[in-house]
Biopython code that builds the backbone (N, CA, C, O; Angstrom):
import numpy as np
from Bio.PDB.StructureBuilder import StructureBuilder

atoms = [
    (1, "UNK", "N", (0.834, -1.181, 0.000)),
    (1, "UNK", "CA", (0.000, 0.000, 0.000)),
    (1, "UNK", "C", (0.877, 1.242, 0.000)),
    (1, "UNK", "O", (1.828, 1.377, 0.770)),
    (2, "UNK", "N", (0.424, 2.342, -1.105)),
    (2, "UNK", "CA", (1.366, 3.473, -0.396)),
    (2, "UNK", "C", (0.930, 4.280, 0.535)),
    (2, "UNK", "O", (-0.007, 3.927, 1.250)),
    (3, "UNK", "N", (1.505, 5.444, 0.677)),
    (3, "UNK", "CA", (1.393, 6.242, 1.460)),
    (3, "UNK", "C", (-0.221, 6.847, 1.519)),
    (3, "UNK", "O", (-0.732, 7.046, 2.620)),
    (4, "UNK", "N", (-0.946, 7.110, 0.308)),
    (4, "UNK", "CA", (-2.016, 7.959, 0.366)),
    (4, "UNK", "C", (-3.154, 6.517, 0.850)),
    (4, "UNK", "O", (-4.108, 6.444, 1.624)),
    (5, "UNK", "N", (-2.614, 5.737, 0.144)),
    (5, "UNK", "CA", (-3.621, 4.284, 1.003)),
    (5, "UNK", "C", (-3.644, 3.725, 2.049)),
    (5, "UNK", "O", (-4.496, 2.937, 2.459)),
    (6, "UNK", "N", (-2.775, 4.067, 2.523)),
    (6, "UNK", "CA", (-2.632, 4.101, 4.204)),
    (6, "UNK", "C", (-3.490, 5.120, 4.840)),
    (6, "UNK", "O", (-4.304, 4.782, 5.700)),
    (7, "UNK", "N", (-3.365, 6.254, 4.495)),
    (7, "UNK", "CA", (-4.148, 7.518, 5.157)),
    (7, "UNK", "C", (-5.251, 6.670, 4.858)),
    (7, "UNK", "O", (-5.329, 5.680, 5.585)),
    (8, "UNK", "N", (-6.370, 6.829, 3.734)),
    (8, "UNK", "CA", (-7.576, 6.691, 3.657)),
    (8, "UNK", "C", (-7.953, 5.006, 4.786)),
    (8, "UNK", "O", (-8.745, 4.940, 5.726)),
    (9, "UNK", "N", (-7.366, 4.257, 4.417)),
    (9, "UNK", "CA", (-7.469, 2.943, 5.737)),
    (9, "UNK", "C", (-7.265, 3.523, 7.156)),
    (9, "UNK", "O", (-7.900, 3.077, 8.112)),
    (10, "UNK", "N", (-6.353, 4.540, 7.277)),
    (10, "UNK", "CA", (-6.416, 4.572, 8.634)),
    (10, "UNK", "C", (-7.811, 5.509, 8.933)),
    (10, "UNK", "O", (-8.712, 5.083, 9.656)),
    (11, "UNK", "N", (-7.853, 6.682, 8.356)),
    (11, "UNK", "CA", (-8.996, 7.409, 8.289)),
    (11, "UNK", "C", (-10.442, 6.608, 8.363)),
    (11, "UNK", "O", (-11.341, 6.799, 9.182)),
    (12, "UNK", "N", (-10.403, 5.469, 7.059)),
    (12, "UNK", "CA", (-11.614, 4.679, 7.666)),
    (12, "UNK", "C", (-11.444, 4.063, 8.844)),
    (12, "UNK", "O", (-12.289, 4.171, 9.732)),
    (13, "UNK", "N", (-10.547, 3.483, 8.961)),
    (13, "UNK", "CA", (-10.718, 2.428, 10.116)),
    (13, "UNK", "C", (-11.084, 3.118, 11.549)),
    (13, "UNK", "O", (-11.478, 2.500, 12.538)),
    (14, "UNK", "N", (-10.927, 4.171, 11.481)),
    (14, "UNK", "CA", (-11.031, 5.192, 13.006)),
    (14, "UNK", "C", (-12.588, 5.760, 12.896)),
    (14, "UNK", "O", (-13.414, 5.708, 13.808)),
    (15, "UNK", "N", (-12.777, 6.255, 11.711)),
    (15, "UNK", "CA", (-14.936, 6.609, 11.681)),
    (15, "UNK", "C", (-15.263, 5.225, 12.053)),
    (15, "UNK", "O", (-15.942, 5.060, 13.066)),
    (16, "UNK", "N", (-14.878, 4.223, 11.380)),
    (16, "UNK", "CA", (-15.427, 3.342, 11.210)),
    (16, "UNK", "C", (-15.948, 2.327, 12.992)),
    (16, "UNK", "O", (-16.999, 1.970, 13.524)),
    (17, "UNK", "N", (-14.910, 2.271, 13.209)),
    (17, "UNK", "CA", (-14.618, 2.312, 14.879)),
    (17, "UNK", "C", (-15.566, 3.199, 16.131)),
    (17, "UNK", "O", (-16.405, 2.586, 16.791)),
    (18, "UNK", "N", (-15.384, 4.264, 16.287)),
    (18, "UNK", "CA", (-16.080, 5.092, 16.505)),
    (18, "UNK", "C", (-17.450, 5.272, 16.299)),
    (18, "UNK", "O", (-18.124, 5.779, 17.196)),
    (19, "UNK", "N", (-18.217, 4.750, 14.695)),
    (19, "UNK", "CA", (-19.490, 4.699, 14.293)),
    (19, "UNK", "C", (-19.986, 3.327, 15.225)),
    (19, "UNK", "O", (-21.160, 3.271, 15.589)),
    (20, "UNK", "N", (-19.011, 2.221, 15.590)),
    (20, "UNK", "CA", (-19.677, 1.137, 15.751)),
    (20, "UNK", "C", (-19.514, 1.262, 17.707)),
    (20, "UNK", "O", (-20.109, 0.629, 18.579)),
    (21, "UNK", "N", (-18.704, 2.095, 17.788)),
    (21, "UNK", "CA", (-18.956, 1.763, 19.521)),
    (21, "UNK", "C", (-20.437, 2.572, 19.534)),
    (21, "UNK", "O", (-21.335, 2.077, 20.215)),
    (22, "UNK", "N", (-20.723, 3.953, 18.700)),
    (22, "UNK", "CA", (-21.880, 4.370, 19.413)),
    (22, "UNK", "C", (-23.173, 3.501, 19.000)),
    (22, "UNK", "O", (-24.281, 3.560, 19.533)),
    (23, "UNK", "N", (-22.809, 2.753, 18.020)),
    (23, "UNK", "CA", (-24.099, 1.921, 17.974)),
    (23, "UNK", "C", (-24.267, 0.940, 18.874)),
    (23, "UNK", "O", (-25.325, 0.348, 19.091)),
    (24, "UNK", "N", (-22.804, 0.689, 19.616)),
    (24, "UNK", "CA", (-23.274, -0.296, 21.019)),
    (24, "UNK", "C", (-23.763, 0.617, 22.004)),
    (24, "UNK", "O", (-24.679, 0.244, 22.737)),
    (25, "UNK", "N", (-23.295, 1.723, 22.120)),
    (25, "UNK", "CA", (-24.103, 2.741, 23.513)),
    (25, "UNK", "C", (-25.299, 2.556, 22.993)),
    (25, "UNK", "O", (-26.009, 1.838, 23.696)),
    (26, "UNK", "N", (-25.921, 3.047, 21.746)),
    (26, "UNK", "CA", (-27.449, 3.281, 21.651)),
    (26, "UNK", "C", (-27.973, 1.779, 22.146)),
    (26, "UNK", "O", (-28.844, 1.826, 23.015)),
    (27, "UNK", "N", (-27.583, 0.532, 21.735)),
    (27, "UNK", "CA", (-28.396, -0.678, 21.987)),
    (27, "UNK", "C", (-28.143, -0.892, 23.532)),
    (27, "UNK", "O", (-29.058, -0.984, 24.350)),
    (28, "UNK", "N", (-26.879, -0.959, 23.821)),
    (28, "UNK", "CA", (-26.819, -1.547, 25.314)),
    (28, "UNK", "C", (-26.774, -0.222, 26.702)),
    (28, "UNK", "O", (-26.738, -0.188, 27.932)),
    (29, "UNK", "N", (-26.794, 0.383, 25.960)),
    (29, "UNK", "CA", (-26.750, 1.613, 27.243)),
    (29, "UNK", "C", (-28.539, 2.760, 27.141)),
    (29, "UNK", "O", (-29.464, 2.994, 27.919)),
    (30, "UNK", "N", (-28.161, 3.169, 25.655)),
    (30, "UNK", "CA", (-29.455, 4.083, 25.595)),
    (30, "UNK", "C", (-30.813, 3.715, 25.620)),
    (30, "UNK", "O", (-31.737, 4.458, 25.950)),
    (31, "UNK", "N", (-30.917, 2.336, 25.197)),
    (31, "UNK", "CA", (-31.916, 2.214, 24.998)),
    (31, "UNK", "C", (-32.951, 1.346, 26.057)),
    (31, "UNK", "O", (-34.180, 1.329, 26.115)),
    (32, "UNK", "N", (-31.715, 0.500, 27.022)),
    (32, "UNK", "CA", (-31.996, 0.106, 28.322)),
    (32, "UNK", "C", (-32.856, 1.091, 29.038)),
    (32, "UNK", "O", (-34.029, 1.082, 29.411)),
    (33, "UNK", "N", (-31.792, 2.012, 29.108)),
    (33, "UNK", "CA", (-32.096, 3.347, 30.221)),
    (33, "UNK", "C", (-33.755, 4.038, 29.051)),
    (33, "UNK", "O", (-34.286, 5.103, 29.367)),
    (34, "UNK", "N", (-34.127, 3.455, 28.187)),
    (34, "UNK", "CA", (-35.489, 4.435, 27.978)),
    (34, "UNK", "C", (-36.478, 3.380, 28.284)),
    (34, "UNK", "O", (-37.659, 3.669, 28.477)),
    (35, "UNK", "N", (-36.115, 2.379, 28.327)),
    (35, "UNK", "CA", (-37.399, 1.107, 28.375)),
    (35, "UNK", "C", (-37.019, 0.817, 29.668)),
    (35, "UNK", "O", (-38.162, 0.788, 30.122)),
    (36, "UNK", "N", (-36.524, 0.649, 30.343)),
    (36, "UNK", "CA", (-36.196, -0.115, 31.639)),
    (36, "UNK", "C", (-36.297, 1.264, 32.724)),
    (36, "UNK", "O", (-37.203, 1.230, 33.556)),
    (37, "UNK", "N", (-35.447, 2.360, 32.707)),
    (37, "UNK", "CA", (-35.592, 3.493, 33.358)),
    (37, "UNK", "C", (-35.953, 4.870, 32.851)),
    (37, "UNK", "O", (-35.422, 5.914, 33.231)),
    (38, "UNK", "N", (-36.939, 4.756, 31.928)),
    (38, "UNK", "CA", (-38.515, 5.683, 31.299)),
    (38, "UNK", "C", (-36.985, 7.125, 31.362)),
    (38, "UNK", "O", (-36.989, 8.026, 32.200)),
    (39, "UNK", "N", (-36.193, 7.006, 30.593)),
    (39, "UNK", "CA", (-35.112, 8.272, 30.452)),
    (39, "UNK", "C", (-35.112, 8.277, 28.915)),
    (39, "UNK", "O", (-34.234, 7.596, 28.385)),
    (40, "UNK", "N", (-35.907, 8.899, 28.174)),
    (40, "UNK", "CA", (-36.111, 8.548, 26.455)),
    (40, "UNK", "C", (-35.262, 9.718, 26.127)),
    (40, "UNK", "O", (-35.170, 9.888, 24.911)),
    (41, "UNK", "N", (-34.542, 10.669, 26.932)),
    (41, "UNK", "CA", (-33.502, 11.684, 26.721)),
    (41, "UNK", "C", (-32.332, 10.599, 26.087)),
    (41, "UNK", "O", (-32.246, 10.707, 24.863)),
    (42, "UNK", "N", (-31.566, 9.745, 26.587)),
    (42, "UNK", "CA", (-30.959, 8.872, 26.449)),
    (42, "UNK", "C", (-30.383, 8.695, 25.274)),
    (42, "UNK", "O", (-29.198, 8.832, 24.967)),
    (43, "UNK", "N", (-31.780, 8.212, 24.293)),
    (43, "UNK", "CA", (-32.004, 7.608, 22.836)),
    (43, "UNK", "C", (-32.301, 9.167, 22.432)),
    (43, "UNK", "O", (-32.556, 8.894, 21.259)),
    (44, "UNK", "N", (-32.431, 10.271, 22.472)),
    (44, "UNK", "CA", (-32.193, 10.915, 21.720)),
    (44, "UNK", "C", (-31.130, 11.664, 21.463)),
    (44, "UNK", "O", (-30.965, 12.265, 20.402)),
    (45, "UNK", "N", (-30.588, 11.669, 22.129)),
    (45, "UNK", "CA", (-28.955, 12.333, 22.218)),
    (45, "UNK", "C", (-28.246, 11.383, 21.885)),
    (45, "UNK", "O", (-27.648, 11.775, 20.883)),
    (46, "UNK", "N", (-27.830, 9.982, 22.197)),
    (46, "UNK", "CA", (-26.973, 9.135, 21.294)),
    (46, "UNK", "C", (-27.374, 8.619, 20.390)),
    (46, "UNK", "O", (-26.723, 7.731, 19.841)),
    (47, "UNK", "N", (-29.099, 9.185, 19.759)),
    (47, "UNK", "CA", (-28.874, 8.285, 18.848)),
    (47, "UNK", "C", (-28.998, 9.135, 17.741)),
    (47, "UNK", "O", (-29.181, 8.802, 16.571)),
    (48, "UNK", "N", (-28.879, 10.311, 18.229)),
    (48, "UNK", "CA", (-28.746, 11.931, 17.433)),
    (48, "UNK", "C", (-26.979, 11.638, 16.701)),
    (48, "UNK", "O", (-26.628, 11.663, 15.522)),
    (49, "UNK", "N", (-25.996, 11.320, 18.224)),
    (49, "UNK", "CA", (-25.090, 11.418, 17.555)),
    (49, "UNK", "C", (-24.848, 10.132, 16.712)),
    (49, "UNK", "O", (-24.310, 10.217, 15.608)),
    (50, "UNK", "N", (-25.238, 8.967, 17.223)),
    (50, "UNK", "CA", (-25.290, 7.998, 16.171)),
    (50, "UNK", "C", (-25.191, 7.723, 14.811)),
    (50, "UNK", "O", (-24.392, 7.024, 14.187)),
    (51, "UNK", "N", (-26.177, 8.419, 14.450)),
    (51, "UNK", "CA", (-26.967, 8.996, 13.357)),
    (51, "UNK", "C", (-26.072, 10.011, 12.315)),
    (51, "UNK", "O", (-26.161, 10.029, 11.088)),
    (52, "UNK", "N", (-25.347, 10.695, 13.016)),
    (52, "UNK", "CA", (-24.334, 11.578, 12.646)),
    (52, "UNK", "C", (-23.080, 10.929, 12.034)),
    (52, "UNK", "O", (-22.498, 11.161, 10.975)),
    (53, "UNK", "N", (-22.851, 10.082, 12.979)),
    (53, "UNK", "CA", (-21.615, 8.952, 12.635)),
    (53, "UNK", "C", (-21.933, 8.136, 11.675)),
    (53, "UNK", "O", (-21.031, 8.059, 10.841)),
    (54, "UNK", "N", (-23.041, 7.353, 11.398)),
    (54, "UNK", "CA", (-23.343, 6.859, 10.832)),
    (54, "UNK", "C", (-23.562, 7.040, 9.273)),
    (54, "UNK", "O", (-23.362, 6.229, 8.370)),
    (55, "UNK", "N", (-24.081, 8.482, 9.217)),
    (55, "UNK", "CA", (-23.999, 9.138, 7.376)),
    (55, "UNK", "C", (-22.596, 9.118, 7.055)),
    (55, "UNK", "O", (-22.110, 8.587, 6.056)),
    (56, "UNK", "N", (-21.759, 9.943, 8.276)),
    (56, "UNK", "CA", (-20.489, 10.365, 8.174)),
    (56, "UNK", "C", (-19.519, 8.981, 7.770)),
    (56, "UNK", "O", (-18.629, 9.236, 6.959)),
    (57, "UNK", "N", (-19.601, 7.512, 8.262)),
    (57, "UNK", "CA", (-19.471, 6.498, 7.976)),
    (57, "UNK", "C", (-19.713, 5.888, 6.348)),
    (57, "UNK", "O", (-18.905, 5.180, 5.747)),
    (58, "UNK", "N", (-21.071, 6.376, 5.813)),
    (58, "UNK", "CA", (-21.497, 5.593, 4.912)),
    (58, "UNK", "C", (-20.595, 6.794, 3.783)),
    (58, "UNK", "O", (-19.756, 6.426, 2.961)),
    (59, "UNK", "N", (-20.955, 8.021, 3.969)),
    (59, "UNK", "CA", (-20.137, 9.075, 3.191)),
    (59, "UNK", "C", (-18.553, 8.417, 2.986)),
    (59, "UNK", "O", (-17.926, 8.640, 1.951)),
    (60, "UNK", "N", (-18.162, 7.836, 3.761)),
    (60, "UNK", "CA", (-16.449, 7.698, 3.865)),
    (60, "UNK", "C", (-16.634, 6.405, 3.055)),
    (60, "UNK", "O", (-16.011, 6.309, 1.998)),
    (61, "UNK", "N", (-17.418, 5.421, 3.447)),
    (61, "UNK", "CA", (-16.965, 3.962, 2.725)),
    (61, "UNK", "C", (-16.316, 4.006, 1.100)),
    (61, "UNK", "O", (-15.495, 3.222, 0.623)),
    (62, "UNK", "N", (-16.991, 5.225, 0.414)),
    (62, "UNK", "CA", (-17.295, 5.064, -1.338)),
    (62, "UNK", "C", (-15.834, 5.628, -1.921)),
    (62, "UNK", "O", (-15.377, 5.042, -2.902)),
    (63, "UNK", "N", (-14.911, 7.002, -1.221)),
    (63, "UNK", "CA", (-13.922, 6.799, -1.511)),
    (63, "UNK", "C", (-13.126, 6.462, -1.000)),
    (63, "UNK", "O", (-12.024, 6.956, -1.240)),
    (64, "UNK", "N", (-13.272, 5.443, -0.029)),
    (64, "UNK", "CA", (-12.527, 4.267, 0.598)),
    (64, "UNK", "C", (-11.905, 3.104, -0.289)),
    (64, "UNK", "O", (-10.774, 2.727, -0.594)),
    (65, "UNK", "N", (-13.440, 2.662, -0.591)),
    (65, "UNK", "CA", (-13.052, 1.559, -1.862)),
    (65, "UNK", "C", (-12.693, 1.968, -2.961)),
    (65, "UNK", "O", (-11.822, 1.396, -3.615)),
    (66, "UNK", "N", (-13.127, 2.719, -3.235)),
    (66, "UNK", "CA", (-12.225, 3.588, -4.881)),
    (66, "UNK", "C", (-10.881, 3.942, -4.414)),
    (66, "UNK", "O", (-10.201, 3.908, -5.440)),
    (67, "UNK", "N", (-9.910, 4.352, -3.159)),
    (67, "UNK", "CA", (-8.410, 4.498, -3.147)),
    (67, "UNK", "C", (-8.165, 3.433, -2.988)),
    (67, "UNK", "O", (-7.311, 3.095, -3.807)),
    (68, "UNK", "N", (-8.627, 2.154, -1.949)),
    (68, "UNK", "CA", (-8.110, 0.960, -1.955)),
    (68, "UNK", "C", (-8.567, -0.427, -2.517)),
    (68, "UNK", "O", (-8.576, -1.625, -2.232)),
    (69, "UNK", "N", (-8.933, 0.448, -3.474)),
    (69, "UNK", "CA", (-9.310, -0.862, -4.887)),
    (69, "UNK", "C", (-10.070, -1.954, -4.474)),
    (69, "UNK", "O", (-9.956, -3.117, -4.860)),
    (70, "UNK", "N", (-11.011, -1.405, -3.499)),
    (70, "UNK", "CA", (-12.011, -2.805, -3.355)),
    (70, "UNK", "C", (-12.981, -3.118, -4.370)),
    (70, "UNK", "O", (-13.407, -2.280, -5.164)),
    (71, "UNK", "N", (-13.386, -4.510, -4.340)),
    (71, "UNK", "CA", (-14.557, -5.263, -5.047)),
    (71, "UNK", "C", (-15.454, -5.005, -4.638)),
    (71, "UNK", "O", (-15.519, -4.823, -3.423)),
    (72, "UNK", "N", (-16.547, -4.868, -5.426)),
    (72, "UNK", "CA", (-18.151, -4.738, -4.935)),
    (72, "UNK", "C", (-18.346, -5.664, -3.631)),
    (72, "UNK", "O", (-18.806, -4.922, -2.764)),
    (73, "UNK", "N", (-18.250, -6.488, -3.309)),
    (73, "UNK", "CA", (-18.207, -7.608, -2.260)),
    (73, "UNK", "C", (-18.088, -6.897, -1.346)),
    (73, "UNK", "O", (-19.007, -6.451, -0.659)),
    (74, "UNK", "N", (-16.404, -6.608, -1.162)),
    (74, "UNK", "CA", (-15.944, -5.870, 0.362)),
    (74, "UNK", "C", (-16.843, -4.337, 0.165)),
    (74, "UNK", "O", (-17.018, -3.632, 1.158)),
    (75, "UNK", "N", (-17.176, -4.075, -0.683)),
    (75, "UNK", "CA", (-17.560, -2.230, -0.071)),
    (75, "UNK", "C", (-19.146, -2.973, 0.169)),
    (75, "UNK", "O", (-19.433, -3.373, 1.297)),
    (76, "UNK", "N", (-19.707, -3.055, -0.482)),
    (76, "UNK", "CA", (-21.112, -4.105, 0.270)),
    (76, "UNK", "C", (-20.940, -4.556, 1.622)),
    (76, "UNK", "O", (-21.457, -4.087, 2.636)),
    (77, "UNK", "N", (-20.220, -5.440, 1.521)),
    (77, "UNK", "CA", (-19.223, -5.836, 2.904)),
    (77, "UNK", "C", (-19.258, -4.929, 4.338)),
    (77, "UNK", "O", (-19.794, -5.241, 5.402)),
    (78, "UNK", "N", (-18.428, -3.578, 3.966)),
    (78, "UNK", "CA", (-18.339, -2.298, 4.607)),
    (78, "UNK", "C", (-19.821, -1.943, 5.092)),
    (78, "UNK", "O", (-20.133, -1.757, 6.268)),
    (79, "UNK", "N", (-20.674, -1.881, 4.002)),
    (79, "UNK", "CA", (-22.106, -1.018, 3.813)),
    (79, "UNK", "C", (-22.760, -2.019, 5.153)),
    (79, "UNK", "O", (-22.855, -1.463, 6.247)),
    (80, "UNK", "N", (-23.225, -3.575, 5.017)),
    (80, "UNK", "CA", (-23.393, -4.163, 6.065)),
    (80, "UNK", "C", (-22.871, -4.111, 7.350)),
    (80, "UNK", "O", (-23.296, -3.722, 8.438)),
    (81, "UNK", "N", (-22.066, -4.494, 7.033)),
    (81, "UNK", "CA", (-21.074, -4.135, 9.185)),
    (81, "UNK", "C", (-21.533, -2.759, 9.322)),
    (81, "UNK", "O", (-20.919, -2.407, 10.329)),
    (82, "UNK", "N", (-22.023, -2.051, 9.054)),
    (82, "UNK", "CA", (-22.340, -0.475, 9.607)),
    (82, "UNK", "C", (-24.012, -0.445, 10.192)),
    (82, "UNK", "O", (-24.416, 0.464, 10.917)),
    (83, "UNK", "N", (-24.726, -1.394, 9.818)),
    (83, "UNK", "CA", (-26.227, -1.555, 10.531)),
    (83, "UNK", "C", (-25.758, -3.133, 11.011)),
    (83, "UNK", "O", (-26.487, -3.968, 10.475)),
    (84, "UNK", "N", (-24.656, -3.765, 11.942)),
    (84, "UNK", "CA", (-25.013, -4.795, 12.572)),
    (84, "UNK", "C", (-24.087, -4.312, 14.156)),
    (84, "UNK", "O", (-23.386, -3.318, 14.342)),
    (85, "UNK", "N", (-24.324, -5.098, 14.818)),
    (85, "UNK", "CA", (-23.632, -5.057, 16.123)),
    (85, "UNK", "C", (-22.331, -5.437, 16.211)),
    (85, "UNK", "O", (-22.323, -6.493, 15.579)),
    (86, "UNK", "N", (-21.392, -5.268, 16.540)),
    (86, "UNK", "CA", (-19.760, -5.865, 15.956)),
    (86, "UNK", "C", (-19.377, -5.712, 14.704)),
    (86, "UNK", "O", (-18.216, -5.688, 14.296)),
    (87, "UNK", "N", (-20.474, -5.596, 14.013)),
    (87, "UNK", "CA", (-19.941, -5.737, 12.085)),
    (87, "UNK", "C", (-18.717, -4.876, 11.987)),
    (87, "UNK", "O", (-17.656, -5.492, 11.890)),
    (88, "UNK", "N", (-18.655, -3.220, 11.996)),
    (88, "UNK", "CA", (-17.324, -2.773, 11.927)),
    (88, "UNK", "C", (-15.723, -2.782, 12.586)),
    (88, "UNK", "O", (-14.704, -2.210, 12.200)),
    (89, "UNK", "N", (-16.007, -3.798, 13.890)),
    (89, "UNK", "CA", (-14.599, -4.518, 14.388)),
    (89, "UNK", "C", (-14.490, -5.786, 13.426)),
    (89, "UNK", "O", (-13.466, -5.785, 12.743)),
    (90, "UNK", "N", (-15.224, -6.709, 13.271)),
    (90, "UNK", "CA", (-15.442, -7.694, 12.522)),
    (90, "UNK", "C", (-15.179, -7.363, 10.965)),
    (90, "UNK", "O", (-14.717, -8.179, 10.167)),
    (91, "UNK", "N", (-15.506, -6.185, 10.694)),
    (91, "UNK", "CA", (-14.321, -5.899, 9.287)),
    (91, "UNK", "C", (-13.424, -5.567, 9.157)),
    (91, "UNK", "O", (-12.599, -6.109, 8.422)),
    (92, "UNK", "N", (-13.177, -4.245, 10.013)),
    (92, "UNK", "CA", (-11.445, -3.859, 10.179)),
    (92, "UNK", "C", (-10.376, -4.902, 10.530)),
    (92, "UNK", "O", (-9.186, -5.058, 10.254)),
    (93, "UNK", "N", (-11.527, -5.711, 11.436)),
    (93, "UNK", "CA", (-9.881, -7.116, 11.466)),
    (93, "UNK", "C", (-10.190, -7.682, 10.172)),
    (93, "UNK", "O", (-9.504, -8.704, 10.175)),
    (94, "UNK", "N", (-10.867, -7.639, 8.950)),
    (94, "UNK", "CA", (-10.929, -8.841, 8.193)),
    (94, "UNK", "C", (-10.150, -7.823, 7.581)),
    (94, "UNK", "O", (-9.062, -8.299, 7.256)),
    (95, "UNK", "N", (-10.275, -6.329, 7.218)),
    (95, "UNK", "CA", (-9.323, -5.362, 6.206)),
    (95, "UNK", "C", (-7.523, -5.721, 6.500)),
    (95, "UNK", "O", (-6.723, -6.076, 5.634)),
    (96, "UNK", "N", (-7.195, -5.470, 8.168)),
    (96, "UNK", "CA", (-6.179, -5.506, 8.452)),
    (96, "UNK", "C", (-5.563, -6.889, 7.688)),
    (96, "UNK", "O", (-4.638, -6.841, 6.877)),
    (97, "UNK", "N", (-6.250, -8.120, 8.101)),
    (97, "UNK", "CA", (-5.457, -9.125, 7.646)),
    (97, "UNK", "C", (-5.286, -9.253, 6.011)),
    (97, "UNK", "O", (-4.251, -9.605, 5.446)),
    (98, "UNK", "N", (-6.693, -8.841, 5.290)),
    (98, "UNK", "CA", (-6.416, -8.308, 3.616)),
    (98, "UNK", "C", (-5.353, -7.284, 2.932)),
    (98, "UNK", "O", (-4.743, -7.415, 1.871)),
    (99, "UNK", "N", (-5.329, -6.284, 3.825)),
    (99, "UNK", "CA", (-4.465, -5.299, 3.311)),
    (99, "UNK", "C", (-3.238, -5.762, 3.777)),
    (99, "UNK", "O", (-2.474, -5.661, 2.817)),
    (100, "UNK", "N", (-2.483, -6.329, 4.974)),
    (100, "UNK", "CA", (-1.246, -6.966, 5.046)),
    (100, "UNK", "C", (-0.539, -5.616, 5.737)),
    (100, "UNK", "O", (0.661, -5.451, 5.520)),
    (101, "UNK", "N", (-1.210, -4.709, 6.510)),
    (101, "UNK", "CA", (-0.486, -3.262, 6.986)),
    (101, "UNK", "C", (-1.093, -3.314, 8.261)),
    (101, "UNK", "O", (-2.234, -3.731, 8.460)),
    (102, "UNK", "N", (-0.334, -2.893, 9.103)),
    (102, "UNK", "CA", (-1.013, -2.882, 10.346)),
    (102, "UNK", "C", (-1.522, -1.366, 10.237)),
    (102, "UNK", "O", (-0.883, -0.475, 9.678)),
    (103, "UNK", "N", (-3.237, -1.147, 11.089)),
    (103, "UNK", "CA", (-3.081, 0.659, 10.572)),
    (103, "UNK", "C", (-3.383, 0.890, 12.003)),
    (103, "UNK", "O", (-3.449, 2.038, 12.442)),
]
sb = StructureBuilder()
sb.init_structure("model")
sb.init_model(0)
sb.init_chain("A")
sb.init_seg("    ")
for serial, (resi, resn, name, xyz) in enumerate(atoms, 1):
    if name == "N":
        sb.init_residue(resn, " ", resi, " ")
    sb.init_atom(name, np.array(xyz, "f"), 0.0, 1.0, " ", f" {name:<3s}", serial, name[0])
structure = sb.get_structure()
């Protein structure tokens, strides 16, 4: 990989990261606290920022795969792990071991 493909991997791999911890706050933290302890403030503030991360995520995937020459597969790939629970640790380790770079 060169230099400018490194940036864009590391750049994804850090939204990408970041998009998927707040989707564990919204399931295991925010959304407890609105059904279990009637606090529906909770789910709207993380899932405000969620939501934020999440465009900001899907915005990044497209010239992700266009600098690092992915196949329809892996950017599909990408597009999924971003609405599942773990999906975006569960890809960045599958990128790391594909790309052969630690980022």
């Amino acid at each position: 990989m060169n230099t400018e493909q490194v940036k864009w991997a590391k750049r994804f791999k850090w939204i990408s990261l970041i998009e998927g911890i707040s989707f564990l706050v919204l399931l295991f933290i925010a959304m407890p606290l609105k059904y279990i302890y009637e606090l529906p403030m909770a789910v709207t503030v993380v899932g405000w920022i969620h939501g934020v991360l999440f465009v900001i995520y899907i915005y990044v995937v497209f010239p992700t795969a266009s600098k690092l020459k992915w196949n329809f597969s892996r950017t599909f790939l990408a597009l999924i792990a971003s609405v599942l629970p773990f999906g975006p640790f569960i890809f960045d380790r599958n990128l790391r071991k594909s790309q052969k770079v630690e980022l």
